[in-house]
N, C-alpha and C positions, 0 to 999 in steps of 0.2 A: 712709479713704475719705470723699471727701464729695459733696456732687451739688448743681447749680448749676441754676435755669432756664435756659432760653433763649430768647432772645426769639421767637415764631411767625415764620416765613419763612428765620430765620438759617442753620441748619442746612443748606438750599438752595443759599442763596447761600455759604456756604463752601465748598459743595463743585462750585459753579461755579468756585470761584479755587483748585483745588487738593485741597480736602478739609483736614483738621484736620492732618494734618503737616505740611503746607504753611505752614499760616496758625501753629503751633509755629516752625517751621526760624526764622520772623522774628524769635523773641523768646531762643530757646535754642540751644548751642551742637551738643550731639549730639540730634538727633533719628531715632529708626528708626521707618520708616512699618510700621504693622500690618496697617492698612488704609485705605479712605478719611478712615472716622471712629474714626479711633484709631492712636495711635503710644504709645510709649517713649522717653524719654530723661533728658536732665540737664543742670543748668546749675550752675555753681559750687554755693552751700551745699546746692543741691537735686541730692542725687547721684542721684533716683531720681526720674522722674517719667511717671507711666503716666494713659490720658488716653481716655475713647471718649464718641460722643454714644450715648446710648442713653434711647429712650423721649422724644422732644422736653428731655433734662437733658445736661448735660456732668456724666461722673462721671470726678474725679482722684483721686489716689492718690500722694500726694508724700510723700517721705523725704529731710528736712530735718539736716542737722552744721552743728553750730555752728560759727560764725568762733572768728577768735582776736580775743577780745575786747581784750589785750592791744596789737594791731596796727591803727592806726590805717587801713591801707589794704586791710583785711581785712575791716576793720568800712565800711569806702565799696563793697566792692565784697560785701559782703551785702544792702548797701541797695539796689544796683543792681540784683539779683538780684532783690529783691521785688520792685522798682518794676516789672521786666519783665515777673514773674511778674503782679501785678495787673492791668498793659495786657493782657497775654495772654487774663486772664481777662473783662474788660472788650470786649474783641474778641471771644471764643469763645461770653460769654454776650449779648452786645449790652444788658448793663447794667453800671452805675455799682456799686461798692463796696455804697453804701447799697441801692440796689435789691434786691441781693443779697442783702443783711439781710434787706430787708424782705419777699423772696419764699422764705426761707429759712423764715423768722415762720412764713410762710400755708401753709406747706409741713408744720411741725410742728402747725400750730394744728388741721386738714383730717386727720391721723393723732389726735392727741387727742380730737377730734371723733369719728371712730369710735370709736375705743375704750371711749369716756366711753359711746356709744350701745347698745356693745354690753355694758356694764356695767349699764344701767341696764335695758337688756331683759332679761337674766340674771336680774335682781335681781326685776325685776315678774314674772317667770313662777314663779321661787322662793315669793315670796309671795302670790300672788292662788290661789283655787282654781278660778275663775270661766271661766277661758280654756278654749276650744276646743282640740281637738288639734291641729285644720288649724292654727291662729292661732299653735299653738305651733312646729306642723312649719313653715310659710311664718316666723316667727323664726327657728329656727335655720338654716334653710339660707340666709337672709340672712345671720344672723354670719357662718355658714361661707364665705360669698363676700366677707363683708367681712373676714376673717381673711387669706385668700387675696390677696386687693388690697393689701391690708396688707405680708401678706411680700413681694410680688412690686413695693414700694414702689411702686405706684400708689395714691398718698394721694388723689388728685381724686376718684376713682372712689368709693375706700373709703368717702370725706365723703359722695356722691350717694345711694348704698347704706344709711347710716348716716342720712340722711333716711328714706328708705324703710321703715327698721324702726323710727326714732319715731314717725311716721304712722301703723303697725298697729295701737301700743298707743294714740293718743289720739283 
């Protein structure tokens, strides 16, 4: 499973021309619509390709067979495959390959970020004896909602929250 930004607005407009199986049917050979934003399908080496916008992210879910390495027109028509699959992706997220990187980065960096936060507040309530109880109770049910944001992969939130409980202690 993995999960892609999207650019603000896009989500809209694709599902002014269609919705997400629509703007799939263009690049893949079987696609079954689930809903607007979301479908199933496959395309050659990708026998398995499941797909929804959820939370302003595209999250995919693709199961990749290998070519026959062996066959020279096996191995052209795996590359044809990706190349679709990256336009696809390129269209569905309204960025570039590298963007994607790079909001991928900002994506782990904003979950690290909580966590590191809520590491570090653990650690200073462990050792200080000096804290309030409020100070401690208003800590923990901030982790608890940045834990909560956390599973429920809302990393933005998490990071904002993860502010909020360094600023208690300094």
């Amino acid at each position: 499973m993995e999960r892609f930004d999207v650019k603000r607005g896009l989500i809209k407009e694709v599902d002014g021309n269609g919705g997400l199986p629509s703007l799939a049917s263009q690049y893949f050979e079987k696609v079954d619509k689930i809903s607007d934003n979301s479908f199933s399908g496959s395309h050659g080496v990708m026998e398995s390709i499941e797909a929804r916008y959820e939370n302003g992210a595209l999250i995919v879910d693709v199961t990749n067979v290998p070519p026959d390495f062996d066959n020279p027109e096996s191995m052209k028509s795996a590359m044809d495959d990706r190349k679709r699959w990256t336009t696809f992706l390129d269209e569905a997220t309204g960025y570039n390959s590298k963007q994607r990187g790079d909001k991928a980065k900002e994506w782990a960096k904003k979950a690290s970020k909580a966590k590191s936060a809520i590491s570090s507040a653990s650690h200073f309530m462990e050792m200080s004896d000096s804290i309030s109880e409020d100070k401690k109770d208003s800590a923990n049910s901030l982790i608890k909602e940045i834990e909560e944001l956390l599973e429920a992969n809302d990393n933005t939130k998490a990071a904002g929250k993860a502010e909020k409980l360094n600023k208690l202690f300094s």
